[in-house]
C-alpha positions in Angstrom: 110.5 175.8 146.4 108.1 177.2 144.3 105.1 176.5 143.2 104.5 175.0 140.1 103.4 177.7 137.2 100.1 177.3 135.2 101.1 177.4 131.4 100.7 181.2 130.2 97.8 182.7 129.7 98.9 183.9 125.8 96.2 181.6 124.2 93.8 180.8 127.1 90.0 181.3 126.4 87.2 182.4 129.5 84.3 180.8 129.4 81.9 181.6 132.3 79.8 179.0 134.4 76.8 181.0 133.9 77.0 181.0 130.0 77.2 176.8 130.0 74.5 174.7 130.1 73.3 174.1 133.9 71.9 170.9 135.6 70.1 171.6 138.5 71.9 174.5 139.7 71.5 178.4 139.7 73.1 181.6 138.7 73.9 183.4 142.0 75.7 186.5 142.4 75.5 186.9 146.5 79.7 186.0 147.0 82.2 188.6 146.4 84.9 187.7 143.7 83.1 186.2 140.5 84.1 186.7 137.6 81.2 188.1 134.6 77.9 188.3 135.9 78.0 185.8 138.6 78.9 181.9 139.5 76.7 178.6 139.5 75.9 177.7 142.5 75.0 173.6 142.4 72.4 171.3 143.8 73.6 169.5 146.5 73.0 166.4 144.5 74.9 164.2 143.1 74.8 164.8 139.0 74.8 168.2 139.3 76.5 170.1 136.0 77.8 172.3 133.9 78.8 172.1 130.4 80.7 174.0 128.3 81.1 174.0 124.6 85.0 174.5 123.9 86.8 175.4 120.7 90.8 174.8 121.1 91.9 172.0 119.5 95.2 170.6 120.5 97.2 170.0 124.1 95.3 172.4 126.6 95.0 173.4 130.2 91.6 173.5 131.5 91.4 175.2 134.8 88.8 175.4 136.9 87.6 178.7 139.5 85.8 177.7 142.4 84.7 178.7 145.6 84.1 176.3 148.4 83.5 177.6 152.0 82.7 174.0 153.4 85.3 172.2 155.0 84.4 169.2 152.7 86.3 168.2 149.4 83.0 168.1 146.8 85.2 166.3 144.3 83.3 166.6 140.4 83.8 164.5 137.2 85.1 166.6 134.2 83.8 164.5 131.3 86.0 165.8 128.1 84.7 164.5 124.6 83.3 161.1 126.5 86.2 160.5 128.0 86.5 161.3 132.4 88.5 161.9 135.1 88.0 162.7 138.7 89.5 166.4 140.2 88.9 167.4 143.6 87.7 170.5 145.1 88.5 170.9 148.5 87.3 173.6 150.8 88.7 177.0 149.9 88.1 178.3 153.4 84.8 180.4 152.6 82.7 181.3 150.0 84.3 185.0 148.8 87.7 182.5 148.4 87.9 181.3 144.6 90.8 178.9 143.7 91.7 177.2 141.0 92.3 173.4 139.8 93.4 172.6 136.6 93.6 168.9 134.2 95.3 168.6 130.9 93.3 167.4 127.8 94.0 167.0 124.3 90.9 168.8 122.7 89.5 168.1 119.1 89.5 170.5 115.9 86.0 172.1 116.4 83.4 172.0 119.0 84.4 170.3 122.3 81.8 169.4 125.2 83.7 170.0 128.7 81.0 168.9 131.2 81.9 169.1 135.0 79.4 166.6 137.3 79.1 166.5 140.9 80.0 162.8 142.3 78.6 163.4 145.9 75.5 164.0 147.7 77.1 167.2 148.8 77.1 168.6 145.0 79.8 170.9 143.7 81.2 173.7 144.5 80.4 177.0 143.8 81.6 177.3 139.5 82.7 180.4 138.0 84.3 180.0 135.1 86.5 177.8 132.9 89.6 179.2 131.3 91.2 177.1 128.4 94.9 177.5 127.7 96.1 176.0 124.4 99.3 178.3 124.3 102.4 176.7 122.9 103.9 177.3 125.9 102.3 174.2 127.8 103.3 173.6 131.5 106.2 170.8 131.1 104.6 167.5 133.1 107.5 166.0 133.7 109.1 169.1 136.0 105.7 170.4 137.2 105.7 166.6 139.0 109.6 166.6 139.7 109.0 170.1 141.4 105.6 169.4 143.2 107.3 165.8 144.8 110.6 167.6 145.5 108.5 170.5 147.6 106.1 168.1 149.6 109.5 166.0 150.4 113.1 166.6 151.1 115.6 164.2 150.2 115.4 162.8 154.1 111.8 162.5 153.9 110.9 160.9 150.9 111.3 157.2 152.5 113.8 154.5 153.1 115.8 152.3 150.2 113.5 150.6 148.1 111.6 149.7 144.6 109.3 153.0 144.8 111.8 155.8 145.4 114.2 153.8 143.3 111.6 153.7 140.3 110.9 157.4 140.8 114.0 158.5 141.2 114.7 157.0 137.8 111.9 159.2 136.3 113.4 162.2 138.2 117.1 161.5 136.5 115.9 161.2 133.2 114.0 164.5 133.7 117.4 165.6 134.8 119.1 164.1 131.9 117.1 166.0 129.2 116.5 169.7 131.6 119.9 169.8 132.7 118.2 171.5 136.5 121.0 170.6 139.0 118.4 170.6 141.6 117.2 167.4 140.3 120.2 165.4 140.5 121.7 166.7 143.5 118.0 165.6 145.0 118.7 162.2 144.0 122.5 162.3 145.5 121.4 163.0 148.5 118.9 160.8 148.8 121.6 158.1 148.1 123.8 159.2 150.1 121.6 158.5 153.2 122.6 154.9 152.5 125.9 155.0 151.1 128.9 155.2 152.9 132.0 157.0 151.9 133.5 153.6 151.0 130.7 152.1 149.3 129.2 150.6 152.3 125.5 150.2 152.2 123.7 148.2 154.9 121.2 146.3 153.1 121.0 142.4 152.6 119.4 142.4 149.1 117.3 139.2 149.9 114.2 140.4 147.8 114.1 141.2 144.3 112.6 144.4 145.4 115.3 145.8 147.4 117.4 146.1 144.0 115.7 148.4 141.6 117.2 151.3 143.9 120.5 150.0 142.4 119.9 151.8 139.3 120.2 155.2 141.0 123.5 154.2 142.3 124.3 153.2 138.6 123.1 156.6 137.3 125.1 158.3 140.1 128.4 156.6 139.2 127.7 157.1 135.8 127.0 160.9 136.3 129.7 161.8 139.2 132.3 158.7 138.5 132.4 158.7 142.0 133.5 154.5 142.7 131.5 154.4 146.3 128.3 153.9 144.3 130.0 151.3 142.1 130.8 149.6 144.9 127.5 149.9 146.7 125.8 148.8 142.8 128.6 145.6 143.0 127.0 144.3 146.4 123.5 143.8 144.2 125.8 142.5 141.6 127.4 139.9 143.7 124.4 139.1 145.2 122.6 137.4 142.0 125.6 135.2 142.2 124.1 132.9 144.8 120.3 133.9 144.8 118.3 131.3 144.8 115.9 130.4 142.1 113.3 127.8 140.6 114.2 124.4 138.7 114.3 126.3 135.4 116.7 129.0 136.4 113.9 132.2 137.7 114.8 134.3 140.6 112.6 133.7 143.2 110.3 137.1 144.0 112.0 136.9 147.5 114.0 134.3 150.0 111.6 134.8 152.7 110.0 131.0 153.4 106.4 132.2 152.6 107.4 133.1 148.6 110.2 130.5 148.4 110.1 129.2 144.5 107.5 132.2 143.5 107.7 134.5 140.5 106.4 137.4 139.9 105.5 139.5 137.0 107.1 142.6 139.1 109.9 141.1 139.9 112.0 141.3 136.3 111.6 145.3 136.6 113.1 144.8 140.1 116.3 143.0 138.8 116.8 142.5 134.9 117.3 146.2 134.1 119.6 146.8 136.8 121.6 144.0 135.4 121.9 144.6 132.0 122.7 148.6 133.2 125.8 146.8 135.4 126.8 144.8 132.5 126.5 148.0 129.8 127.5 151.0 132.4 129.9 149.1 134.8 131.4 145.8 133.9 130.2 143.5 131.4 131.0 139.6 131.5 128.6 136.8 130.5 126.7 136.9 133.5 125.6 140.5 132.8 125.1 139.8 129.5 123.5 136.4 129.4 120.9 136.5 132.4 118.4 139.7 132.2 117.3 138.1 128.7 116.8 134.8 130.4 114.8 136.0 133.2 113.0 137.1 131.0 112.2 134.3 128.9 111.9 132.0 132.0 109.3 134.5 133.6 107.3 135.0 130.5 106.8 130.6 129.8 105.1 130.7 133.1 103.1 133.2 133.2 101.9 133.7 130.0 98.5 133.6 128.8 97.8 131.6 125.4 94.3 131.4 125.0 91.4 133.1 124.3 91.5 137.2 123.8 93.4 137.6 126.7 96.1 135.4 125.1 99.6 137.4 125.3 98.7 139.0 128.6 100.0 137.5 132.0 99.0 136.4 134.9 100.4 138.3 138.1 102.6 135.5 139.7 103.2 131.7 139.5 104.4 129.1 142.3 106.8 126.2 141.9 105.2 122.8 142.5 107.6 120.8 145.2 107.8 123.5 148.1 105.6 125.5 150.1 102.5 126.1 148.4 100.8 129.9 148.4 97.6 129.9 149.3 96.3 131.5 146.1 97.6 129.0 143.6 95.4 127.5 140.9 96.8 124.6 139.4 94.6 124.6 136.9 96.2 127.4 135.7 99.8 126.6 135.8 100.2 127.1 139.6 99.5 130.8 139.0 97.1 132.7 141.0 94.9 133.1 137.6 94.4 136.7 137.3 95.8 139.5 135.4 96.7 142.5 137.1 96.9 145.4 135.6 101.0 146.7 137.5 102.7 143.4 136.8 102.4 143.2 133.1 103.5 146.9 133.1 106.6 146.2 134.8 107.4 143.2 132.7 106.9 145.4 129.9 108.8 148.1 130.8 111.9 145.5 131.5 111.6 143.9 128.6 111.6 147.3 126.8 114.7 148.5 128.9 116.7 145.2 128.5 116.3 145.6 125.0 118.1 149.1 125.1 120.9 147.8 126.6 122.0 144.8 124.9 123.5 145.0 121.8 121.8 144.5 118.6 123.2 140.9 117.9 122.7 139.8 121.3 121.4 135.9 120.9 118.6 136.2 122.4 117.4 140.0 120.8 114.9 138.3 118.8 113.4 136.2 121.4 112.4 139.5 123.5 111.5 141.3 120.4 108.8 138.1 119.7 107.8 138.7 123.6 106.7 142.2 122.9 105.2 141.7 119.6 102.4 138.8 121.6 102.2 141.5 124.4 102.0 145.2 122.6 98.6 143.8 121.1 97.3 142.1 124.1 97.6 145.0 125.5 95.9 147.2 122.8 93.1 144.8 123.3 92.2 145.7 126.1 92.6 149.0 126.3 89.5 151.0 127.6 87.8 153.0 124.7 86.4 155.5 127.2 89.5 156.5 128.7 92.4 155.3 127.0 93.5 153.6 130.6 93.7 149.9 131.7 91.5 148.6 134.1 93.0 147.3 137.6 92.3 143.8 136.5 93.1 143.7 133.0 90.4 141.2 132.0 87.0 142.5 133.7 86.6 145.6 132.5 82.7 144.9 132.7 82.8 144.2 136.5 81.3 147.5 138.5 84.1 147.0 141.1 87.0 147.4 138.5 88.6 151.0 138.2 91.2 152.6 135.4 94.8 152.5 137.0 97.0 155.0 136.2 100.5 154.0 136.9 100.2 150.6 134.8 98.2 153.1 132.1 101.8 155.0 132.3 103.8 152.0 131.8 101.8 150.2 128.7 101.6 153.6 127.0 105.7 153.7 127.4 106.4 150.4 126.4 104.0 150.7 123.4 105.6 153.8 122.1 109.1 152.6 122.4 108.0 149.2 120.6 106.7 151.4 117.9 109.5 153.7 118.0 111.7 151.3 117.9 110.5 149.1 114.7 109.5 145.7 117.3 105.7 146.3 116.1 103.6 148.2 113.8 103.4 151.9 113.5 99.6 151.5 113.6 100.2 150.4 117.2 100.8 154.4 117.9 97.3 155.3 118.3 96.7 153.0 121.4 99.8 155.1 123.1 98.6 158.2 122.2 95.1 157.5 123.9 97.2 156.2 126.6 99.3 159.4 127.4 96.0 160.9 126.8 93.9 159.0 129.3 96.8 159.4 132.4 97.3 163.3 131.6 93.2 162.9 132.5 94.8 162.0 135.6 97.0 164.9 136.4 95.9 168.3 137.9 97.1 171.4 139.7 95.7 171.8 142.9 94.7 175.3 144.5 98.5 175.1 146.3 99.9 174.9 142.7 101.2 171.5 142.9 100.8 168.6 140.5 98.2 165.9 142.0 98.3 162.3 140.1 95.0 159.8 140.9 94.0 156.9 140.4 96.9 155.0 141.4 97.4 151.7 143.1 99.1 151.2 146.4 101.6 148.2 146.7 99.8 145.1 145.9 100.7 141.2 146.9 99.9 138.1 145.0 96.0 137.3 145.6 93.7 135.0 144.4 90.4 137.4 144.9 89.0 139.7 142.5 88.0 141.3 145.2 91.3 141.7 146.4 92.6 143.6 143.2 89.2 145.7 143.2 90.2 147.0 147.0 93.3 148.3 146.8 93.6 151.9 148.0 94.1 154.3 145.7 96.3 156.9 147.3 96.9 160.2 145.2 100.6 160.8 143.7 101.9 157.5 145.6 105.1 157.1 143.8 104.6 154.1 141.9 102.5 156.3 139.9 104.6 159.4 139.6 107.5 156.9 138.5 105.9 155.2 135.5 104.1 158.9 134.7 107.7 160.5 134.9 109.2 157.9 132.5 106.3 157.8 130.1 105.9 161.1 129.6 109.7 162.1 128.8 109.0 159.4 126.3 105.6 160.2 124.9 106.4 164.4 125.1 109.3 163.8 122.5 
């Protein structure tokens, strides 16, 4: 495998270090390999800079030549127009060795500041120029993160069956289904095929609403090779719902495990509802397929909607069932939810509402009702919506609180579902702008790194019910975990259209 290309150099633009404006730092010229008449060489401070005035308006690549000859990342915040993201700048072995890291940006008509700020005590690295590529021949996202995952893992040692490689390898097949690479679908058949017998065996007991989402790569498989092994291996999830156990009022419970008996979750409709309506449209419909993803829905939204105050249309992240074991986070004040919004589980219940509503047909009885969901939800969320970055904060609701931090992959999946609303006709057209500083604020998020890979931050790591701020505010943050490059796969093959 390859590594991933830069975007030509047709329309890119050199701007030396030495030529911006320098905060507390010096033009040096003692290290082979500079470009012009030399490099910046940084405090080793924290708020150390350089800015650059930039003229390319429009989609651009901003890359970044550095020399770093510790063996210490000196990561640096690249502050474009007021809005910032985060790139790191690991150790390039010595000083004489200049890499580069790039970001994406969407740059204004006229002058643009492009400031670059060290975040540690170590300072920067060693800066020697900024090239700006606004060539029409942009690096394509969507196959820059396909190919950078498919080279760091083969189809053996991406993981074992379950929601995240599921949810990415969704993003990968509708990459697939709009490039056409064979590379990309064969990827996800073998990774399938590690759990799927020739017979349609496959050795899971499907007792978590988690364990299903998979079951829509054995959908799109079946669909794509009309092989009838991953039908039957998709008709052991179907067959399962039959008897899974729910609440009073007819929800799925999040998992049949004792400690989460009668739970729901906001995650768990994207873990289930899609898959089902997929079945019922792609495999075998009946009123099963056809009645239940819309109630899910409907039963998951009346508890744990919010319907009050500013955050009213938002949700909270999971709800109990009074009359069995009672999760230690509940707050019956609040409906026996654990009373706060986080930022992943109203992206997946937006994304499954949107996708349900693909798949059901347009005088399905209860069309309306999930249309009237996302028309309370596509606003809550634009309310919220961080004007600095175009990102949503971890915890939807405290974006004042020092602890709280942007979060990309639910970023990814509110930007989606508010496009496809708009697209779509469910809300207003004015309602574009918000996903537009959306796909704005994650591609803030992506960069190349010196190994010419994608790299995707500020993502989330699997997250349980809490009932702590705290809690939320904690949770690592591991770069190009695959909850991130899932949602960023299948927002940006909508949002690049």
């Amino acid at each position: 495998m390859q590594p991933v290309a830069v975007a030509s150099a047709t329309a890119a633009t050199l701007y030396e270090a030495e030529e911006g404006t320098i905060s507390r730092g010096v033009v040096e010229s003692n290290h082979a390999g500079f470009t012009g008449s030399g490099f910046v060489n940084l405090d080793n401070v924290a708020g150390s800079s350089v800015e650059w005035a930039v003229d390319a308006p429009g989609p651009a690549t901003l890359a970044f030549r550095y020399a770093n000859g510790t063996g210490a990342d000196r990561p640096m915040t690249i502050t474009i127009n007021g809005t910032t993201t985060t790139l790191s700048f690991p150790g390039t072995g010595s000083w004489t060795t200049w890499r580069t890291v790039t970001v994406r940006a969407e740059l204004a008509t006229g002058a643009n500041a492009v400031k670059a700020t060290a975040t540690t005590a170590n300072g920067g690295p060693n800066l020697d120029s900024l090239t700006v590529d606004s060539s029409s021949g942009a690096t394509d996202w969507s196959r820059a993160v396909v190919d950078s995952t498919m080279a760091r893992y083969s189809p053996g040692s991406l993981g074992g069956w379950g929601y995240t490689r599921g949810l990415y390898l969704w993003g990968q097949y509708l990459v697939w289904q709009r490039t056409g690479d064979a590379r990309y679908l064969q990827y996800i058949k073998d990774w399938a095929d590690r759990f799927v017998d020739s017979s349609g065996g496959i050795s899971q007991s499907f007792d978590n609403l988690d364990s299903m989402q998979a079951g829509n790569v054995l959908l799109a498989l079946y669909r794509e090779t009309g092989q009838a092994r991953y039908r039957t291996a998709a008709a052991r999830i179907r067959t399962r719902l039959n008897t899974y156990p729910r609440t009073s009022d007819g929800g799925w419970w999040h998992s049949t495990s004792t400690s989460r008996e009668g739970q729901l979750w906001g995650d768990g409709v994207y873990m289930v509802d899609p898959f089902l309506a997929r079945y019922g449209a792609w495999v075998a419909a009946d009123s099963f397929t056809s009645a239940e993803p819309a109630r899910q829905l409907e039963v998951y939204w009346s508890h744990l909607r919010r319907t009050s105050g500013s955050a009213a249309g938002l949700l909270y992240h999971a709800y109990d069932e009074p009359g069995g074991p009672t999760a230690s986070w509940v707050k019956p004040s609040l409906g026996n939810t654990n009373g706060i919004s986080w930022c992943r589980a109203m992206g997946w219940f937006g994304m499954a509402v949107t996708d349900v509503l693909e798949l059901i047909p347009a005088d399905h009885p209860r069309r309306a009702a999930l249309i009237d969901i996302l028309r309370e939800l596509v606003p809550a969320y634009a309310r919220w919506q961080d004007p600095a970055t175009g990102r949503w904060w971890q915890v939807v609701t405290e974006p004042s609180n020092p602890s709280n931090w942007t979060e990309t992959s639910c970023s990814a999946m509110y930007t989606y579902t508010i496009s496809r609303a708009v697209e779509r006709g469910y809300v207003d057209a004015s309602y574009n702008v918000y996903a537009q500083r959306g796909y704005q604020g994650v591609l803030a998020q992506v960069s190349l790194g010196s190994d010419g890979r994608t790299n995707i931050a500020g993502i989330s790591e699997g997250t349980n019910a809490g009932d702590s701020l705290a809690y939320y505010f904690g949770r690592a943050r591991p770069v190009n975990d695959l909850h991130g490059l899932g949602a960023f796969l299948i927002m940006n093959e909508q949002l690049s259209r």
